[in-house]
N, C-alpha and C positions, 0 to 999 in steps of 0.2 A: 406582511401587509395587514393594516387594523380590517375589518370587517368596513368601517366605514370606506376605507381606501379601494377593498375588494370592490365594495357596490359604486364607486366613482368610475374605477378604471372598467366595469361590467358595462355602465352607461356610457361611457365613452366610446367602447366598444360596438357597442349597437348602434350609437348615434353612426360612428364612420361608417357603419354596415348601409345604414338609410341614406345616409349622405351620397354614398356612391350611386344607389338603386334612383335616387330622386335626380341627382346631376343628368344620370340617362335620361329620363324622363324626360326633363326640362331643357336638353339638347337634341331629342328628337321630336316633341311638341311645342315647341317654343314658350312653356309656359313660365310664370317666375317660379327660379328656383329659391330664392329667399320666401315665397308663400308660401312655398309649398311643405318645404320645412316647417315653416312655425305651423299650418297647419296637422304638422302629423306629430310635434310638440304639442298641439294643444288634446290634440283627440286623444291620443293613445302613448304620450312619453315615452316615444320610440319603438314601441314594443310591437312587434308583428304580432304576436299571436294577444293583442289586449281583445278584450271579451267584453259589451256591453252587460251589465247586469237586470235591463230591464229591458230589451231589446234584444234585433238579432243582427245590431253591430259587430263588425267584429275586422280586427285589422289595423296597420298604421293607421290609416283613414277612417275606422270607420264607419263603413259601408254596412246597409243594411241589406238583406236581400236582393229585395227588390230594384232597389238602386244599381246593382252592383251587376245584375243579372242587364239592367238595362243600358250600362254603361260597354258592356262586354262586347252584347249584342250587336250594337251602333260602332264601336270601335276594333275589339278584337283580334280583327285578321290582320290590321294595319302595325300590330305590336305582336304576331305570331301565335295568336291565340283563335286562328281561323277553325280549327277542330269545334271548340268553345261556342265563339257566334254562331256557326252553322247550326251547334246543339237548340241554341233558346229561340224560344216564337215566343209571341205574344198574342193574347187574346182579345177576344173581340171586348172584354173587360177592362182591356187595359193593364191586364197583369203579365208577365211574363213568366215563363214555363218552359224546364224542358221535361223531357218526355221520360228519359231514363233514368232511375237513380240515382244508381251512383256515378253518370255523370253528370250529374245535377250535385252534386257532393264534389264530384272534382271541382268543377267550377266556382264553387263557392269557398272551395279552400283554399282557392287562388288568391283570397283578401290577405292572407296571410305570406302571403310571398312577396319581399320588400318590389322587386323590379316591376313585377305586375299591377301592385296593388298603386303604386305611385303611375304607373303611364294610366292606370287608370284615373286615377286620380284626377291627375296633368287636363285629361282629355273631358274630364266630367266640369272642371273650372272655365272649360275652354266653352262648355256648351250652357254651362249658365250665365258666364258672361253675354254672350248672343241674346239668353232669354231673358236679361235683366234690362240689360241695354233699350233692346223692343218694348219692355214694358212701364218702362221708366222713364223711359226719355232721355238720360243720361247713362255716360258709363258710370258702370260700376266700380266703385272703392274696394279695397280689399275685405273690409268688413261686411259691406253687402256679399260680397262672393262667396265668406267663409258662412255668410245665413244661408245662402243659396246650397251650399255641402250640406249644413244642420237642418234645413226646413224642406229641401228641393226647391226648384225653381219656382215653382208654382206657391209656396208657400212663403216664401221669400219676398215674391214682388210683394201679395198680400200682407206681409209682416213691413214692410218699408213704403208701403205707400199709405198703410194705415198711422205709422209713425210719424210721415209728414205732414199728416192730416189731423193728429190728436198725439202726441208724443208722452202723454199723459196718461192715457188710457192702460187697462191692464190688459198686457200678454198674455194674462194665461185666459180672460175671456175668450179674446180674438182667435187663438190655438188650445181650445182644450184637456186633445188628444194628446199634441206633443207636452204641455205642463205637464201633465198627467205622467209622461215617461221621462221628465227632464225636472224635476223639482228645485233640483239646486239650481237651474237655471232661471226660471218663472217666478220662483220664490224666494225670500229670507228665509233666513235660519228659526226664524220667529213665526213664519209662515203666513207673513203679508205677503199680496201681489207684490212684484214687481211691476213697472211701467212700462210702455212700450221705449221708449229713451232710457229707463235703466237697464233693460234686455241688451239694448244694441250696444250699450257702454261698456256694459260688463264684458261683452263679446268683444269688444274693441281693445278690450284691457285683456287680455287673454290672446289676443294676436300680436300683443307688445305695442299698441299704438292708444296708452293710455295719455301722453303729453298732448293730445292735440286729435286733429280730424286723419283719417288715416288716406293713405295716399291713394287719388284717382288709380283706376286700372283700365290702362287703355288701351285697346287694341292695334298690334301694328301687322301686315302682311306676315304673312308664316314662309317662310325659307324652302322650296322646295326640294333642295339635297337632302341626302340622310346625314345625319348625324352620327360619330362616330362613337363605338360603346369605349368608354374609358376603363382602363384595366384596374383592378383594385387599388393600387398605387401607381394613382397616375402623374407624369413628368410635373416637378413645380417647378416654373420660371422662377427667374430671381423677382427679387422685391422690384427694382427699376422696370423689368418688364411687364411684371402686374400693375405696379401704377401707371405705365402707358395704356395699359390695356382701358382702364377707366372709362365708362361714358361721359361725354358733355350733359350739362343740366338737360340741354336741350334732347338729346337724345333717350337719355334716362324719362324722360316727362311723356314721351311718344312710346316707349315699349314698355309698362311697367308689367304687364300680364305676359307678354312675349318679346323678352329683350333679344338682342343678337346672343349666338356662341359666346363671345368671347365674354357678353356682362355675365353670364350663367356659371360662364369656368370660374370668371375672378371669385364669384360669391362660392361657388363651389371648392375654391382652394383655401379663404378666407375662414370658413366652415373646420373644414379640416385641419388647418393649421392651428386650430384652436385645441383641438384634440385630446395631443401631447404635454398642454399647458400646464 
C-alpha cells in the first residue's frame, strides 16, 4: 500500500470510528446526524485527539473548556457521565469549576472520547438552537448553529443579528477577542477584514452549503424511548429497504435538527457505505 493509500484507508478508518460514536449520539438525542458530521469534518478532520493551536480547543468538536465543562454539567448524567456533572459547579462569575484536579483533568479528557464528545456535542446544538431561536425570531439554519458551536450562543445571536443589520461591517471589530484567536477566519491571507456576510459565507462554505442558503433547522418533538447503541457493524438493510425508509419532503422540512430513527440510520448507513469505496 502507497503511503498515500496508508493515509486514505487511516481516514477512513477514523471517519467509521466517528460515524459510529455520532449515529449514537444523533439516535439518542434526536439531533441531525448529517450536521453533526460535517460539524466534526469541519472542526477537527475526524481526529479525536485534534488540538487547537491558539486555544484550549480540543476534540472532534472542539470544545473549549469552558464550554465543554458547561455542556457536561447541564447534560452528563443523562449520557452516563453522572460522576462528571456531579464534579463541576459553577460560580457566582459564571465560570465553571471543579474542585479536584485531576478530575478536572478526567473530565476534560473526555473531549477526546468520540462517543462523549458527540452526545455532547448533539446536546450543546440542541441548547443553542433554543437560544437562537428566542433571540432571533426565527429558527435556526444550520449555519447559524454551527456560529453558535464557534461563538457560543451568546455570541452568535450577536454576530447574526448584527449581520442582518449591516452585513458589511467588519467581523473582527464586532468580535475582537475571537479574530484575534481565529485569524484565518476574520481575515484574508492579505490580512484585510473580512465582512460580517463574508464571515458567515465562508462558514457556510465549510459546512458544504456553498450552492445556496443552507437549510432551515427546525425543531420537532424529541422521542421519549431510548435509543438503541448500534454495534460497530451494525445490520445493513438492503438497498429497497433503505429507500423505503426515506422521508417525505414534508417530513424531512419539520425535523431537520431532530429527524426520526429511521432518517438518522438511512444517513448513518449512507456514511458508511461510502467507506469502503
Amino acid at each position: 500500500m502507497t503511503t498515500t493509500g496508508t493515509a486514505q484507508h487511516a481516514l477512513a478508518v477514523r471517519r467509521e470510528r466517528v460515524a459510529d460514536a455520532v449515529w449514537r449520539a444523533s439516535a439518542r438525542t434526536g439531533v441531525d446526524f448529517g450536521y453533526l458530521m460535517d460539524q466534526a469534518r469541519v472542526e477537527s478532520g475526524f481526529d479525536a485527539d485534534a488540538r487547537a493551536r491558539t486555544s484550549s480547543a480540543t476534540g472532534l468538536f472542539q470544545f473549549i473548556e469552558q464550554s465543554w465543562l458547561g455542556v457536561v454539567e447541564r447534560h452528563g448524567a443523562k449520557h452516563g457521565l453522572g460522576w462528571a456533572a456531579q464534579a463541576i459547579t459553577r460560580g457566582g462569575d459564571g465560570r465553571y469549576r471543579v474542585a479536584d484536579g485531576a478530575t478536572r483533568q478526567a473530565i476534560l479528557g473526555l473531549r477526546r472520547d468520540p462517543d462523549a464528545a458527540s452526545a455532547m456535542a448533539a446536546e450543546f446544538a440542541s441548547d443553542n438552537a433554543d437560544v437562537l431561536q428566542q433571540r432571533l425570531g426565527r429558527p435556526p439554519n444550520a449555519t447559524d448553529l454551527y456560529f453558535a458551536h464557534f461563538l457560543g450562543a451568546g455570541g452568535a445571536a450577536k454576530f447574526l443579528a448584527a449581520r442582518d443589520a449591516d452585513p458589511g461591517a467588519s467581523a473582527a471589530a464586532l468580535l475582537p477577542q475571537q479574530a484575534a484567536a481565529n485569524r484565518n477566519v476574520f481575515f484574508t491571507r492579505g490580512g484585510a477584514h473580512r465582512s460580517l456576510d463574508e464571515v458567515y459565507r465562508l462558514m457556510a462554505a465549510k459546512l458544504g452549503n456553498e450552492g445556496g442558503a443552507p437549510p432551515t433547522v427546525q425543531m420537532a418533538a424529541r422521542d421519549p424511548i431510548d435509543s438503541p447503541v448500534l454495534s460497530k457493524t451494525p445490520p445493513g438493510p438492503d438497498t429497497t429497504a433503505a429507500l423505503a425508509a426515506r422521508p417525505t419532503d414534508a417530513e424531512a422540512a419539520g425535523s431537520v435538527l431532530r429527524p426520526s430513527p429511521a432518517q438518522a440510520r438511512l444517513a448513518y448507513l449512507m456514511v458508511v457505505s461510502t467507506l469502503g469505496a
